[in-house]
C-alpha positions in Angstrom: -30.7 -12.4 -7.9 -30.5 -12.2 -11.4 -26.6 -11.5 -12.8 -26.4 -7.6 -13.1 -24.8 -6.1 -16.7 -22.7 -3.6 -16.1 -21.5 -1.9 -19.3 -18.0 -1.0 -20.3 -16.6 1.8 -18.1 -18.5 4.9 -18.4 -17.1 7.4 -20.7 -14.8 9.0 -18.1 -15.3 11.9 -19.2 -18.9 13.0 -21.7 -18.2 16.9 -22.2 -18.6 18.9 -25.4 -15.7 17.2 -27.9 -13.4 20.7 -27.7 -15.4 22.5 -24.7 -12.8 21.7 -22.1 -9.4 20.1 -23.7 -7.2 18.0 -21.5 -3.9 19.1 -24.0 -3.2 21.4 -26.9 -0.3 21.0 -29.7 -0.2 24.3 -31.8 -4.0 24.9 -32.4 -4.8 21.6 -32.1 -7.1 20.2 -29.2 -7.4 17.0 -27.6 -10.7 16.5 -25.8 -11.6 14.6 -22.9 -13.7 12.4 -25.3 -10.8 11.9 -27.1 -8.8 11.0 -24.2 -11.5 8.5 -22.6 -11.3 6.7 -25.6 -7.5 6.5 -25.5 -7.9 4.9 -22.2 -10.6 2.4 -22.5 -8.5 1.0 -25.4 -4.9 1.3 -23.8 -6.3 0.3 -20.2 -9.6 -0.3 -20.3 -9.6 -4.3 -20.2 -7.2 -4.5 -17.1 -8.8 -1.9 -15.0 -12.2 -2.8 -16.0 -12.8 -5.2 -12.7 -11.4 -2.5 -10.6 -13.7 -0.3 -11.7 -16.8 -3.1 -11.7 -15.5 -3.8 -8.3 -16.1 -0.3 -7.3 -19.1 0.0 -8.8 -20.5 -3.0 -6.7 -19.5 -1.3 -3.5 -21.8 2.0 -4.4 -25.0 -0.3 -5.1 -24.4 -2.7 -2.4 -24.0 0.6 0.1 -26.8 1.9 -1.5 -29.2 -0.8 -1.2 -28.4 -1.1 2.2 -28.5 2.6 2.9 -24.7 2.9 3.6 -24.0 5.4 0.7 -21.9 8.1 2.6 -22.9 11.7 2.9 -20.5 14.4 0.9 -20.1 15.5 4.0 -18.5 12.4 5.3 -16.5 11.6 2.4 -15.2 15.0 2.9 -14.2 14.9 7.0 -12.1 11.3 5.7 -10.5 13.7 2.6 -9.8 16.4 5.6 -8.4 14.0 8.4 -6.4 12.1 5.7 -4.4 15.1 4.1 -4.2 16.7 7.6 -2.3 13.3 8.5 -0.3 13.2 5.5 1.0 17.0 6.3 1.9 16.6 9.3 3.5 12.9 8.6 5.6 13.5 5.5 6.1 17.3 5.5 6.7 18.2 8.7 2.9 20.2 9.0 4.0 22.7 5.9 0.8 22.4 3.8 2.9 24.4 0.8 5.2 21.5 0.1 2.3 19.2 -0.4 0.9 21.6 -2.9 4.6 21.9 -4.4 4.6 17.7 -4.4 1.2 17.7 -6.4 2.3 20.1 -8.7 4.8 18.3 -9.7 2.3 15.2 -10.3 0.3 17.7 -12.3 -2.3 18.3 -9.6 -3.4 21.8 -8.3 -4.9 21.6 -4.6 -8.6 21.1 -6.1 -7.8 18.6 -8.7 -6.1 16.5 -6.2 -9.1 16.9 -3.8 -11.3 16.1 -6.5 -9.5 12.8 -7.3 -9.0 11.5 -4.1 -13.0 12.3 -3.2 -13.6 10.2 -6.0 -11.9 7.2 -4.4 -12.7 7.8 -0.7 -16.3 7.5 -1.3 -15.8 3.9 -2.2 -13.3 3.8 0.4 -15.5 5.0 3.1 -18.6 2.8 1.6 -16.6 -0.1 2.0 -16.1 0.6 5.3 -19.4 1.2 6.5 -20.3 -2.1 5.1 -17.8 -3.9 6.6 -18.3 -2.4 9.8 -21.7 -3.4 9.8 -21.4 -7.1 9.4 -18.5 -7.5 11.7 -19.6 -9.8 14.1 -20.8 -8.5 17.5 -22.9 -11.9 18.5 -22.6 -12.7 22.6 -20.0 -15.8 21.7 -17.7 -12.6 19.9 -18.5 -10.2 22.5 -17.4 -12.4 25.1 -14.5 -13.4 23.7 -13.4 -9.9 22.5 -14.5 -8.7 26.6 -11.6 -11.3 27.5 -8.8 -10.5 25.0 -8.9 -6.7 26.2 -9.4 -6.8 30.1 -7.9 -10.5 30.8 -9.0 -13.6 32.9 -10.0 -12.8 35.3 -11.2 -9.3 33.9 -10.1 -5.9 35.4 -9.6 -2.4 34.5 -6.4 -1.0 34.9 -5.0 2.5 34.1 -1.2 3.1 33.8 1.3 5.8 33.5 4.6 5.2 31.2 7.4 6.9 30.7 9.8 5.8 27.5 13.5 6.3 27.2 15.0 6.9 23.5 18.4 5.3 23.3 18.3 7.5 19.9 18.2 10.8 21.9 20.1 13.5 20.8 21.5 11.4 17.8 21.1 13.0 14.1 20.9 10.0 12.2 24.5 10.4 10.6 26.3 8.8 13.6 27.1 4.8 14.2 26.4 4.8 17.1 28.0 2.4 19.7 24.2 0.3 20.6 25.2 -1.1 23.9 26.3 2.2 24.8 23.4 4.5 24.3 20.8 1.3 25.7 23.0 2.2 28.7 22.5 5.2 28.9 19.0 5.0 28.2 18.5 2.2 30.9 20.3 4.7 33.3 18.1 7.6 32.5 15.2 5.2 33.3 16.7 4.4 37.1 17.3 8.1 37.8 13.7 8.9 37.0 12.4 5.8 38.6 14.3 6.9 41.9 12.5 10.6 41.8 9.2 9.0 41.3 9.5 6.6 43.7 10.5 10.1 45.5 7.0 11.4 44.8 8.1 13.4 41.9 4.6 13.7 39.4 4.3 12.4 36.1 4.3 16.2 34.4 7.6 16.4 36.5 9.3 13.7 34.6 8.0 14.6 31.0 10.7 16.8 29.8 13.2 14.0 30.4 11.5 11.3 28.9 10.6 10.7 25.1 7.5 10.4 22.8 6.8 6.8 22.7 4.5 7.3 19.6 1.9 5.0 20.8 -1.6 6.3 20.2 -2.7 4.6 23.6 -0.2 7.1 25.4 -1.2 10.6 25.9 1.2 12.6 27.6 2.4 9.7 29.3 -1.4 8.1 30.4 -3.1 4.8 29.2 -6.1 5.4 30.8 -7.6 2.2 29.7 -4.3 -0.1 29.1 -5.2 -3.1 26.7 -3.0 -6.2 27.1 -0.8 -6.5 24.0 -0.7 -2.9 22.3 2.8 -2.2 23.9 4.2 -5.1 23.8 4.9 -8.4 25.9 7.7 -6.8 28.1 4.7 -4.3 29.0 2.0 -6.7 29.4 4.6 -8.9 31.8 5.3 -5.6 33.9 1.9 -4.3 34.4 1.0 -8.2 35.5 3.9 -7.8 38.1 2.7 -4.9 39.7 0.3 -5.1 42.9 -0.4 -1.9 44.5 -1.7 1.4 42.8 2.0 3.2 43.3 4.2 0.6 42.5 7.1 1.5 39.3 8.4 -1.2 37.5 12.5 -1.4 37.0 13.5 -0.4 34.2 12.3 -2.0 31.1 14.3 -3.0 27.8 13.4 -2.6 24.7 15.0 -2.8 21.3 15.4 1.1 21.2 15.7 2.2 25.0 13.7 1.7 27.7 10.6 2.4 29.3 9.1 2.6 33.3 5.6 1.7 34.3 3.6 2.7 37.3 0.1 1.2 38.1 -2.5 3.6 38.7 -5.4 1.5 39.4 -7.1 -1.9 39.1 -10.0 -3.0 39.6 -12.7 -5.8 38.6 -15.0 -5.3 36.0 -17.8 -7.8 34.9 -18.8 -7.9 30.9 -22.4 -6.5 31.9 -20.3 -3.2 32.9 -18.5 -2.4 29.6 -20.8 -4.5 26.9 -21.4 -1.7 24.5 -17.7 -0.4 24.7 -16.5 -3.6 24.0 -19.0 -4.4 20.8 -18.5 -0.7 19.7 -14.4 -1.7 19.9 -15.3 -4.5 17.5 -17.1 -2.6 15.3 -14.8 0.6 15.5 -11.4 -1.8 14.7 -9.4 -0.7 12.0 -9.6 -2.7 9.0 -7.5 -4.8 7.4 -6.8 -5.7 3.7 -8.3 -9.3 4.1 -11.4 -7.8 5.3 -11.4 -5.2 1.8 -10.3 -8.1 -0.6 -13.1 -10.5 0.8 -16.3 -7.8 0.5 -15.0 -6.8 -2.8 -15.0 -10.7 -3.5 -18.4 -11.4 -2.4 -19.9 -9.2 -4.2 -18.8 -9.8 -7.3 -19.5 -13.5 -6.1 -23.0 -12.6 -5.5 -23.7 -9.9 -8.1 -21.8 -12.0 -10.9 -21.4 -8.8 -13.2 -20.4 -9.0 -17.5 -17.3 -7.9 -18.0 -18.0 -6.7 -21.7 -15.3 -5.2 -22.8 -12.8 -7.5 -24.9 
C-alpha cells in the first residue's frame, strides 16, 4: 500500500474568525482560528503523532467496517461516567459537575470531549477484539486455564471477613489483633453454616469482598486464579458439594468457602463461552501500544509539520 499523506492537524477548529470566540479582553476577541493556530505552533509538533495515530485507528476501523455507531460511543461515554460517580464521588452526580467546573467544563462540553476520544477508544477496541486469537490451539489452551486439568465446572459460595471492619481510617490499629478477630468471626459463621444456616443468613455479618466474580456471595462459574492462590488451594481441597473450608487468611481478614457443585465438562460443551471469554477480555496497554504501532508500521504516514 502506498504511504498515506496525512496533512498537519486539521484546523481544530474552522468557524467564522469572530463568530464564536473562545476568550474576550475588553472588546477584543480571540477566535477559535486564532486559537488553533496558537496550538499547532506551541504543540503542534509533539502531539502531531498522537493525533496521526488516532487518525489511523478511524480509517483502519473503517476499512474494516469497525467504525462504532454514535450510539455505541455514547453507551461507553454513559457506563464510564456512571462508574466514575459512583467510584470517586460517592454516586453524587453534582460534585462531578462541581469538579468539571472547576476544569472549565460544563456537563456538555465535557461530554463532548470525552466523545471525541472514546470513539477512537472504542474503535481500537473493536479492532483489537477482532484479531485476538481464537484458533483451536488458543481455544484449547484458554478451555484449560479456566476449568483446570482435568476440566470441571464448579460453583462456590464465599463469604469475606474485613479485619478493617468498623475502623475509620484514623486509627493504628494493632494488625494481629483485628486478623484475630477477623479469623474468629470466620469460625463462628463457619460453625452456623456447617449448622445449616443459608448463605442470605450469614450476609449481614460478612463484608463486601469487591470482587466482580462475587455476587452477593456467589461465583457461579469460579475461575481458578481470580481470588487468589489461597482460594484456588481451598476450592481444590474440597470434595463433596457441602463441604466449608476453615477459615482462610488473607492480608486484610479472612474469607470461608463452601463448594456448591462440581462436575466434568468436556471443551465441545463450553467452546463458544470460552472463545467469546477470549474475545470479551479486557485489554491491556501492550495490546493498545502494539495496534497503534502497526499501523503506523503499515500505513507509514508524513509527518509534515516541522
Amino acid at each position: 500500500m502506498a504511504p498515506a499523506v496525512l496533512l498537519v492537524l486539521c484546523l481544530l477548529i474552522q468557524s467564522a474568525p469572530q463568530a464564536d470566540p473562545v476568550a474576550k479582553v475588553g472588546d477584543q476577541a480571540f477566535s477559535r482560528a486564532d486559537y488553533a493556530e496558537y496550538l499547532v505552533v506551541r504543540a503542534g509538533v509533539p502531539m502531531l503523532s498522537d493525533y496521526v495515530g488516532e487518525q489511523l485507528v478511524l480509517i483502519e476501523a473503517g476499512k474494516r467496517g469497525l467504525l462504532p455507531t454514535e450510539a455505541e460511543v455514547a453507551a461507553a461515554y454513559d457506563a464510564e461516567l456512571a462508574h466514575i460517580v459512583e467510584a470517586a464521588y460517592g454516586g453524587q452526580h453534582e460534585r462531578w459537575v462541581e469538579d468539571q467546573a472547576k476544569l472549565g467544563y460544563s456537563p456538555e462540553t465535557a461530554r463532548l470531549r470525552r466523545l471525541a476520544q472514546l470513539r477512537v477508544e472504542v474503535a481500537m477496541s473493536k479492532i483489537i477484539r477482532a484479531d485476538r486469537d481464537v484458533s483451536e490451539e488458543r481455544v484449547t489452551q484458554r478451555f484449560h486455564e479456566l476449568y483446570g486439568d482435568p476440566p470441571e465446572r464448579t460453583s462456590i459460595e464465599v463469604l469475606f471477613f474485613s479485619a478493617y471492619r468498623g475502623l475509620s481510617g484514623a486509627e493504628r490499629p494493632d494488625l494481629v489483633a483485628i486478623k484475630q478477630a477477623a479469623r474468629e468471626r470466620a469460625s463462628t459463621a463457619r460453625a452456623a453454616w456447617l449448622g445449616g444456616a443459608q448463605l442470605a443468613e450469614l450476609l449481614p455479618g460478612s463484608d463486601d469482598p469487591a470482587h466482580d466474580e462475587v455476587v452477593q456471595g456467589v461465583v457461579a462459574e469460579y475461575r481458578p486464579r481470580t481470588l487468589g492462590k489461597t482460594i484456588d488451594a481451598a476450592v481444590a481441597a474440597l470434595d463433596q458439594p457441602g463441604d466449608i473450608s476453615q477459615p482462610l487468611d488473607a492480608f486484610d481478614g479472612a474469607w470461608l468457602v463452601r463448594l456448591v457443585s462440581r462436575e466434568p465438562v468436556a471443551l465441545g460443551q463450553v467452546h463458544q463461552e470460552v472463545e467469546d471469554e477470549i474475545r470479551d477480555a479486557p485489554i491491556d496497554s501492550g495490546e493498545f501500544s502494539a495496534l497503534r504501532s502497526g499501523l503506523m508500521e503499515r500505513y507509514r504516514p508524513q509527518l509534515l509539520l516541522r
